[in-house]
MARNUFI-230899 format. One record per atom (N, C-alpha, C): residue in three letters; atom name; x, y, z. Coordinates in steps of 0.2 Angstrom, whole numbers. Example, Ala and Ser with C-alpha at 12.3 -4.5 7.8 and 13.67 -1.06 7.14 Angstrom:
BEGIN
> kolnu  lumse  px  py  pz
> ALA  N  66  -28  39
> ALA  CA  62  -22  39
> ALA  C  66  -16  39
> SER  N  64  -11  35
> SER  CA  68  -5  36
> SER  C  64  0  39
END
This chain:
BEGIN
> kolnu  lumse  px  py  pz
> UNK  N  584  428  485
> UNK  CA  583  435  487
> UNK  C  577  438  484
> UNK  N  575  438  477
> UNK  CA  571  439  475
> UNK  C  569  437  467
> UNK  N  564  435  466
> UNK  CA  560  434  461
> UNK  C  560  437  453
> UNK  N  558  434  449
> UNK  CA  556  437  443
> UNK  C  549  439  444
> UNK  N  544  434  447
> UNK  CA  538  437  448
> UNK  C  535  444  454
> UNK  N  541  442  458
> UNK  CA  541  446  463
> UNK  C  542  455  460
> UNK  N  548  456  454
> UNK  CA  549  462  451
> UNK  C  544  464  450
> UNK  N  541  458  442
> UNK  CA  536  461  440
> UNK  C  530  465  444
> UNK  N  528  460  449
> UNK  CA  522  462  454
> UNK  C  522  469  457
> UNK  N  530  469  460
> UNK  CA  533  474  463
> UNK  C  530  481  459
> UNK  N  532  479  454
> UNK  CA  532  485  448
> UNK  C  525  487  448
> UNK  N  520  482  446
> UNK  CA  512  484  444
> UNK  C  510  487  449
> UNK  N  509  484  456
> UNK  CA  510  488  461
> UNK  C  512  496  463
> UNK  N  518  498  460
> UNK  CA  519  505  461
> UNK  C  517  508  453
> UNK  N  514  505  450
> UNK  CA  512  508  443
> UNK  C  519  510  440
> UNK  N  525  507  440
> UNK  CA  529  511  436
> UNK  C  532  505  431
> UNK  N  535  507  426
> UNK  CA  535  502  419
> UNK  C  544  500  421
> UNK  N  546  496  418
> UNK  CA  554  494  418
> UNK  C  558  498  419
> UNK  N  558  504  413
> UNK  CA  562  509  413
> UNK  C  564  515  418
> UNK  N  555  516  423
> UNK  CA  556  518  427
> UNK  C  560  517  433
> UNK  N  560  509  435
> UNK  CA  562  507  438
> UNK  C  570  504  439
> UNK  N  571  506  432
> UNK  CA  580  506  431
> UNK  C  581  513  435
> UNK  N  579  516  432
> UNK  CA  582  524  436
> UNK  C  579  525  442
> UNK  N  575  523  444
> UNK  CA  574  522  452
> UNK  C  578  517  456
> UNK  N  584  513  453
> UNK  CA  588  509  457
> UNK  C  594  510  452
> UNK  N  595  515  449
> UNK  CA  602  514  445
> UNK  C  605  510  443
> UNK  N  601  506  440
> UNK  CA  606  500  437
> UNK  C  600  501  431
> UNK  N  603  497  426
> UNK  CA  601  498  416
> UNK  C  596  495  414
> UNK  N  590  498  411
> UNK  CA  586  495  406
> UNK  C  587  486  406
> UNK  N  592  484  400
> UNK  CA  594  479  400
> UNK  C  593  475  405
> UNK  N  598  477  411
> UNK  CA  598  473  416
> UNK  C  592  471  417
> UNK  N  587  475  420
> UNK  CA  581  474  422
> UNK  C  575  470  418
> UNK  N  578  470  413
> UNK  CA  577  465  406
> UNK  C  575  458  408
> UNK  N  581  458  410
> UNK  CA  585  451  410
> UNK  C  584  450  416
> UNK  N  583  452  421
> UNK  CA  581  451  429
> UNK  C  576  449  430
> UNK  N  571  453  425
> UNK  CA  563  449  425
> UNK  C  562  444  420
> UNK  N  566  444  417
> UNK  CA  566  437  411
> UNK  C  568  430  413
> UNK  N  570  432  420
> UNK  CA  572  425  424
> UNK  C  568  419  426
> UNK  N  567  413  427
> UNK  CA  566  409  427
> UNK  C  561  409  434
> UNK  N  567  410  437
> UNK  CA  561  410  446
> UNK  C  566  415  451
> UNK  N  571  410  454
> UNK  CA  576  418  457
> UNK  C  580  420  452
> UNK  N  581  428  454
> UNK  CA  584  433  450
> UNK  C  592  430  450
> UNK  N  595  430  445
> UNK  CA  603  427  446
> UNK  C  606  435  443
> UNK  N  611  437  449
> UNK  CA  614  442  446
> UNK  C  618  444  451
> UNK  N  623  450  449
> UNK  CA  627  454  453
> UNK  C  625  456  458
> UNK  N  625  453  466
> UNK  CA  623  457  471
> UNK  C  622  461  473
> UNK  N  627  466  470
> UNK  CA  625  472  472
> UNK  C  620  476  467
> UNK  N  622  475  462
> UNK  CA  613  474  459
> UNK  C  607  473  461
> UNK  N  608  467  463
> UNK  CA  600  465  465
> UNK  C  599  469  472
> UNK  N  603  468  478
> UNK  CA  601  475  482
> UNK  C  600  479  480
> UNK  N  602  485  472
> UNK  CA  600  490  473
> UNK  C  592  490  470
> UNK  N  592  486  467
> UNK  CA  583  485  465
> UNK  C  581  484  471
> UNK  N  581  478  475
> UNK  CA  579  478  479
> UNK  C  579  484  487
> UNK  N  583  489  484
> UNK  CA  582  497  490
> UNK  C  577  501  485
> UNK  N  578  500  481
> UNK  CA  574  504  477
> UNK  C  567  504  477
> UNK  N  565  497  476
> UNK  CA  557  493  478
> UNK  C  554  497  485
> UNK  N  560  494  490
> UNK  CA  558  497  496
> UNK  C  557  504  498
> UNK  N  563  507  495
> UNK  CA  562  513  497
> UNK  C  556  517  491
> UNK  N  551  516  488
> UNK  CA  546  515  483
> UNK  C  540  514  489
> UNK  N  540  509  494
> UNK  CA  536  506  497
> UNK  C  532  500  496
> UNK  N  539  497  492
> UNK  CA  535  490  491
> UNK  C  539  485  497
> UNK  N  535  477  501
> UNK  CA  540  477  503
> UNK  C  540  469  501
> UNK  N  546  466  500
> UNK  CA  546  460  495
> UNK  C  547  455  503
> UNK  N  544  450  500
> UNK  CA  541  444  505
> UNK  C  543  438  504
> UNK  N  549  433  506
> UNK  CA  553  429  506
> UNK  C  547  422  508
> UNK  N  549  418  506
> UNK  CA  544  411  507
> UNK  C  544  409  514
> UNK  N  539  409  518
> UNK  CA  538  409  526
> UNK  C  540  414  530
> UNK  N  541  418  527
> UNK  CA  542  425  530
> UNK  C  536  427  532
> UNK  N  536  431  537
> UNK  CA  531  434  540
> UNK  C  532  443  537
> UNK  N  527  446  535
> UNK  CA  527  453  533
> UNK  C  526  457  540
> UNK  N  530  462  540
> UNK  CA  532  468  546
> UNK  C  529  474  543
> UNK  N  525  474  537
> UNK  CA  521  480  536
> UNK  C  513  478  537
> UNK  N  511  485  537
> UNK  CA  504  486  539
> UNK  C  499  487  531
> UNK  N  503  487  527
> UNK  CA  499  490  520
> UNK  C  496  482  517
> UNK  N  493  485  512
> UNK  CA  490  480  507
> UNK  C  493  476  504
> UNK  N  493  469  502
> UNK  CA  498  466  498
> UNK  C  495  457  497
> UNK  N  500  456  494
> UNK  CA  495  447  489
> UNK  C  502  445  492
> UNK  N  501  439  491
> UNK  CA  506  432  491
> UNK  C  502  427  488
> UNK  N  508  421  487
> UNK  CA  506  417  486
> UNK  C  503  412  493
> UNK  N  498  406  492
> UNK  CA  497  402  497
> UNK  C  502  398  500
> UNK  N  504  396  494
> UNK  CA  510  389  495
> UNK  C  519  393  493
> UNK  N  525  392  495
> UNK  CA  529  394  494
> UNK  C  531  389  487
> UNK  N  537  391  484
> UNK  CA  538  386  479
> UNK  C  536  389  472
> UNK  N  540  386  467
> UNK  CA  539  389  459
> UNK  C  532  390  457
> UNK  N  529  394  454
> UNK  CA  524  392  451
> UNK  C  523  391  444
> UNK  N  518  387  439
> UNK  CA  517  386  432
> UNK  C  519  393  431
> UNK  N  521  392  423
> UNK  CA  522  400  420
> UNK  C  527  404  422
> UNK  N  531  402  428
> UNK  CA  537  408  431
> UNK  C  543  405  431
END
């Protein structure tokens, strides 16, 4: 569903810090902790992880699943290749 690096990016992207983005999708500091301190996919409550992930969206990010085609017009990075990368 989504990513630890995908949060993070998501984040740098709209300039806002962890904190901020716990109260922009109502779920906890912590959580959000622990969501980006995951390994590769985010492992958690699904209704959680959607509300980050409506939150993202509605922020105007828009997160890109591995061979997905993107439906928006804005600016944005991926990666080349799908799959883990070093470090993540």
């Amino acid at each position: 569903m989504i990513t630890a690096a995908q949060m993070r990016a998501a984040r740098a992207l709209l300039g806002i810090d962890q904190r901020q983005l716990a109260t922009l999708s109502g779920v906890s500091l912590p959580t959000i902790q622990r969501m980006e301190a995951s390994e590769y996919t985010v492992r958690g409550v699904i209704e959680t992880l959607t509300r980050v992930v409506e939150a993202l969206d509605k922020a105007g990010v828009e997160l890109i699943g591995d061979n997905a085609r993107s439906t928006g017009d804005g600016r944005g990075v991926r990666f080349k290749e799908a799959g883990p990368r070093p470090g993540s």
